[in-house]
N, C-alpha and C positions, 0 to 999 in steps of 0.2 A: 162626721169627722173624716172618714175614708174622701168624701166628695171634696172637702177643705181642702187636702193634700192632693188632690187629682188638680184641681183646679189653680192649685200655688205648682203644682209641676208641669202643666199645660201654660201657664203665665211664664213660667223660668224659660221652656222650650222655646217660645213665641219669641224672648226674647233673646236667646241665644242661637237659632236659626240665622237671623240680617247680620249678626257680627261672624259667623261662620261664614255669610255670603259673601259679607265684604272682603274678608280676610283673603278666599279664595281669589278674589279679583283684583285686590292688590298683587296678590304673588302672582296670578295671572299679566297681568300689567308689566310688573316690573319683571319678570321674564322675557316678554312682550318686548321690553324698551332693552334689556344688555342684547338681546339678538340683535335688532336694529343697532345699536351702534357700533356691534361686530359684524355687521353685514357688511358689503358692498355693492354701492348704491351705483346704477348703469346711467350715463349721461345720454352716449346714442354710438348708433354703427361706425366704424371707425371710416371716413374717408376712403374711399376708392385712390389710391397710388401705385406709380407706377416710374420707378426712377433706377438709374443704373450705379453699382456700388465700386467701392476703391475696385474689386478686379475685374470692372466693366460687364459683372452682370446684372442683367436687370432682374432688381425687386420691385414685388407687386404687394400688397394687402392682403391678395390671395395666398403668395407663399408662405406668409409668418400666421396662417390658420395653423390650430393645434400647438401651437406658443406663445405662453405670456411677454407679452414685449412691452417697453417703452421706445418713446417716444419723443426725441429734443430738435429743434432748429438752434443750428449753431456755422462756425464758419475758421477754419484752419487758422487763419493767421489774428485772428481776434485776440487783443491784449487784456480782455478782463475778465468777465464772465465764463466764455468760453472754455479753459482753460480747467475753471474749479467747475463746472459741467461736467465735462469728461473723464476729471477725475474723482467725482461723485460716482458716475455710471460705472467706471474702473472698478472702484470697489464695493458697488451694487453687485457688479459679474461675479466677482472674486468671493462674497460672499454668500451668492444663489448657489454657483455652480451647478448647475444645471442644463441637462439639451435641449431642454425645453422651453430656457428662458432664452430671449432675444433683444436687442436694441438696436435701435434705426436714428441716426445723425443723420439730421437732412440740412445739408449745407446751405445759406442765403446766398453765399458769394460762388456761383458755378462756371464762372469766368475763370475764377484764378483757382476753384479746387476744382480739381480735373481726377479721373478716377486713379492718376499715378501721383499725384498731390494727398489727393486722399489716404492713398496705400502710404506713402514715407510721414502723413501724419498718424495712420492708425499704431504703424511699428516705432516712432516712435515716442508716443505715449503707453503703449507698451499693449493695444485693444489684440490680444489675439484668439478670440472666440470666434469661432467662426460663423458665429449667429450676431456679431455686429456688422453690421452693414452701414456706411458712410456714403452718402446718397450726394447725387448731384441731378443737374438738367436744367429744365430751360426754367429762366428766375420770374418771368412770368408763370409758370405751371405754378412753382415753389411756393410763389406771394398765394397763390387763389390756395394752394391745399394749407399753408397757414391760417387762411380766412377759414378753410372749411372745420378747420381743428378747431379753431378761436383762441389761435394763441397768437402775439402780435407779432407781425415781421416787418421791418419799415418800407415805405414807399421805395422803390428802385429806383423812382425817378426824381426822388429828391436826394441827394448830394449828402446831404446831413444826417440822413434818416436811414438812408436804404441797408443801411450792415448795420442796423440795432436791432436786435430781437430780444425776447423776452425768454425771463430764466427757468419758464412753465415745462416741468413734462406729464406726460399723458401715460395713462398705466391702460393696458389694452388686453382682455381677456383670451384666451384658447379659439374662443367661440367670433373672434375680431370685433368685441364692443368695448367701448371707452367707460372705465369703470375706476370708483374714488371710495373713498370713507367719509363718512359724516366727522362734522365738526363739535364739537362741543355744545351747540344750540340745536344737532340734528338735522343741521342744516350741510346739503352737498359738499364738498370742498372743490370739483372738479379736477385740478391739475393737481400736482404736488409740485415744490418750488429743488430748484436744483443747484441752489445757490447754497454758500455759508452765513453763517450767523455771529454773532458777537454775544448774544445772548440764549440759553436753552429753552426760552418761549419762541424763538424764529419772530422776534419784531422790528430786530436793526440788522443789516445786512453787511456784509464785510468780506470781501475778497479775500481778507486772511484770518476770517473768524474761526473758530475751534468746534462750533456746535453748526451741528447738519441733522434738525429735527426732521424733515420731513425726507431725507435718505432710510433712516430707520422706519418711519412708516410705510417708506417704498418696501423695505426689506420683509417687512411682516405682511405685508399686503397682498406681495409676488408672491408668498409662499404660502398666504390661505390658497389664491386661483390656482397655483400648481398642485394644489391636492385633487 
């Protein structure tokens, strides 16, 4: 009788050991997985630059070490994009507030934004942080450090093309590495988009849309790297 009960409670244990082990490994697992999609996933070292800002100093890669920054190519007299860029980043600043946090405008058109162009755009759009800097130089350097970002800037020497860029910015760690959030599939996002939306999934675009999903991801983003 004693052995019947020893052997129905060595049967019970046996099988409730692999559901204990699973159990653990699911909740190991899915611990596992909310980290990773709270993480921030590193693309790569941010580009070597070296360009001179609205008050004719030159900014390097090396000076915006030990501050989170972003990153846009944009161009002063641009009538569309442009325009709701900087006033996205406007109220990215206003909302960090922070000494730590930084942005770098790097101009396509360095013919005609000159670093006193720059200054009467940065004052009056209203940028006065003194951790934005509005970049200009020579527009061949500019096209190759847009290649090296992989955001697109158009040929210079095509006519049609060469002042189109793209609405991509780049979120750039303390430690100067090009760093994103996973997507819903875990899969990288790389840039965040600095445009408006028409919709709160960010799927239709709109110069005077109302929804700036990936602004607020900027926000929450900049403010894990700043801890």
């Amino acid at each position: 009788m004693i052995n019947r009960k020893k052997q129905k409670s060595f049967r019970k244990s046996k099988l409730i050991l692999p559901i204990i082990v699973f159990a653990v490994l699911f909740l190991v697992i899915g611990i596992g997985m909310s980290y990773f999609k709270k993480s921030l996933y590193t693309v790569m070292k941010v580009p070597e630059f070296a360009l001179t800002d609205q008050n004719s100093k030159k900014i390097t890669n090396k000076d915006m070490l030990g501050k989170v920054y972003l990153v846009e190519f944009f161009y002063s007299r641009c009538p569309t994009i442009c325009p709701v860029m900087n006033s996205n980043m406007k109220y990215i600043d206003e909302q960090i507030n922070d000494p730590d946090f930084g942005i770098i405008s790097i101009s396509i058109d360095p013919t005609n934004d000159t670093p006193e162009v720059l200054k009467n755009h940065a004052r009056m759009i209203g940028a006065d942080s003194p951790n934005w800097h509005f970049l200009s130089g020579d527009r061949d350097y500019i096209g190759n450090l847009a290649d090296m970002f992989d955001i697109y800037v158009g040929d210079k020497e095509d006519d049609s093309e060469s002042l189109n860029h793209s609405g991509m910015i780049a979120l750039i760690d303390k430690e100067g590495n090009l760093r994103c959030r996973f997507d819903e599939n875990n899969m990288p996002i790389l840039y965040y988009s600095g445009l408006n939306y028409e919709d709160e999934a960010g799927t239709k675009t709109s110069l005077r849309g109302k929804y700036h999903p990936d602004r607020e991801k900027l926000i929450e983003d900049i403010r894990k790297l700043l801890k």
